[in-house]
N, C-alpha and C positions, 0 to 999 in steps of 0.2 A: 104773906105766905111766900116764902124762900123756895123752898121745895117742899115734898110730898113723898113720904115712905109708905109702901104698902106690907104689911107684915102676915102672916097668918098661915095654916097648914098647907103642903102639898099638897095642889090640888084648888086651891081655894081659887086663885083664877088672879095670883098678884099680877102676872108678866100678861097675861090678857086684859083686863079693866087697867094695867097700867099704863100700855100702849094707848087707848082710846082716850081717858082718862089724861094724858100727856096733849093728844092731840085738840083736846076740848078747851083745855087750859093753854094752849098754846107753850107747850113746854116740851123740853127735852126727853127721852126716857131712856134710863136705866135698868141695866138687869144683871144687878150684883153678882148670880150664878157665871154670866158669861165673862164679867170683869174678873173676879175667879181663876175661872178657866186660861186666860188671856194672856194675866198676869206671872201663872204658874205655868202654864205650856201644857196645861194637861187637862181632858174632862174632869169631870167630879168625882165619878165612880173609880178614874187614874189614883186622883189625890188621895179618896177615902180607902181603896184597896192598900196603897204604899205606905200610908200615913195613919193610918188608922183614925176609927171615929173622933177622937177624941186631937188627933191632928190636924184631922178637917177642919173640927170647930175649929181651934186657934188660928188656922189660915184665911178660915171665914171672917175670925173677927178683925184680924188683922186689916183684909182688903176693905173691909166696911167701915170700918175706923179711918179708913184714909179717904173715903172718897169726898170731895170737894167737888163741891156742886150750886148751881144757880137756877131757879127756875128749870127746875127739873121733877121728872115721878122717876121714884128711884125702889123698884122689884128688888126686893129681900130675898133668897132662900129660907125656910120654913124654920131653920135651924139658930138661923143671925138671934134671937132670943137666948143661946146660949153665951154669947157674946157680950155680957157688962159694960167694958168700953166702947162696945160699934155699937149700941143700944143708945148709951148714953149722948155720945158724938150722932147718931141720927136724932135722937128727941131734940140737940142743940142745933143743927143745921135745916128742921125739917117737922112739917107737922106730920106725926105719925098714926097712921091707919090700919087697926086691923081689921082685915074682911074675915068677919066672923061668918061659917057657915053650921049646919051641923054635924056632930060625928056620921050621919046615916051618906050626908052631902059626899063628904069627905070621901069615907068608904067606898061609894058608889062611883066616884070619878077617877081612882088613883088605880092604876094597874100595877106592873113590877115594881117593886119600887126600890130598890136597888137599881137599876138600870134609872131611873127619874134620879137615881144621885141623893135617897131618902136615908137620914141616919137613923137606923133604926138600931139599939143597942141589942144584942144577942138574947134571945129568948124573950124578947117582948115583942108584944102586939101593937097593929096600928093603934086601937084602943087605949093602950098604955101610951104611948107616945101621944094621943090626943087629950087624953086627964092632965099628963104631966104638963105641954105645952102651953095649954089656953090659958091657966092663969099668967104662966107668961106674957102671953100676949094682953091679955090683958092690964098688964103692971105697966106697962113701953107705952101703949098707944096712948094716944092725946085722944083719936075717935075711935069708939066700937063701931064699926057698920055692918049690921045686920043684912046678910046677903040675900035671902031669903029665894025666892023663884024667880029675880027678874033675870032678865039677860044680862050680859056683858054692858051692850050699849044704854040699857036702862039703870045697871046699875053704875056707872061712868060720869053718866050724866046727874044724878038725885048724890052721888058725893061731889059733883064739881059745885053743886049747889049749895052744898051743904058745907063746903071749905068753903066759897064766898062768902056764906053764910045770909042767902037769900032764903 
């Protein structure tokens, strides 16, 4: 195990159980939104406002496609699913993770989401964007993980287990 990509909806809790999740594995962490951000000079909502959705994606896939990495967990934006080539290039550098929650999870944690830097296409719902997504993520990952009520640190620790494969 090279590295460790966490995929899955805003909200699902990648850059939180990826932080602990890093520290458990003793590995670096990543958080491809602020590499993003970093890289371009701008937040997200900058990028998506100038660039429109569909800009975003290609910049997203862009940075994600390029990052090189060693023993690292490496936080996705919810969206890198749009992305072929940074999908692809993580499934080869990285076992990939999606923290599956459920839509009721999802709903209930995400506020504005425009300001969270969410693409959400014109006249659809969270709901729609969570139909269209998940089979996505589910096609990328190597593991489904079922997020279900544990915490952060509980659920950190039962995937660092389960990437040893203890």
């Amino acid at each position: 195990m090279r590295n460790v990509t966490l995929i899955g909806m805003p909200g699902a809790g990648k850059s939180t159980v990826g932080v602990v999740l890093a520290k458990i594995l003793g590995f670096d962490f990543i958080d491809s939104d602020l590499l993003i951000q970093a890289r371009e000079g701008r937040l997200l909502w900058q990028i998506i406002e100038s660039e429109g959705i569909e800009g975003f994606w290609r910049v997203e896939e862009r940075v994600n496609a390029s990052i090189e990495a060693e023993n690292s967990v490496i936080a996705t934006g919810g969206s890198v699913v749009y992305g072929p080539a940074a999908m692809e290039h993580l499934r080869r550098i990285s076992t990939v993770v999606y923290l599956r929650h459920s839509y009721e999870t999802i709903a209930g944690r995400l506020g504005d989401l425009e300001k969270r830097g969410v693409t959400v296409p014109e006249g659809w719902t969270l709901r729609d964007l969570y139909n269209e997504r998940t089979p996505l993520y589910e096609k990328y990952a190597h593991i489904v993980y079922d997020c279900g009520r544990g915490d952060v640190r509980d659920t950190a620790i039962a995937l660092a287990a389960r990437l040893r494969g203890e």
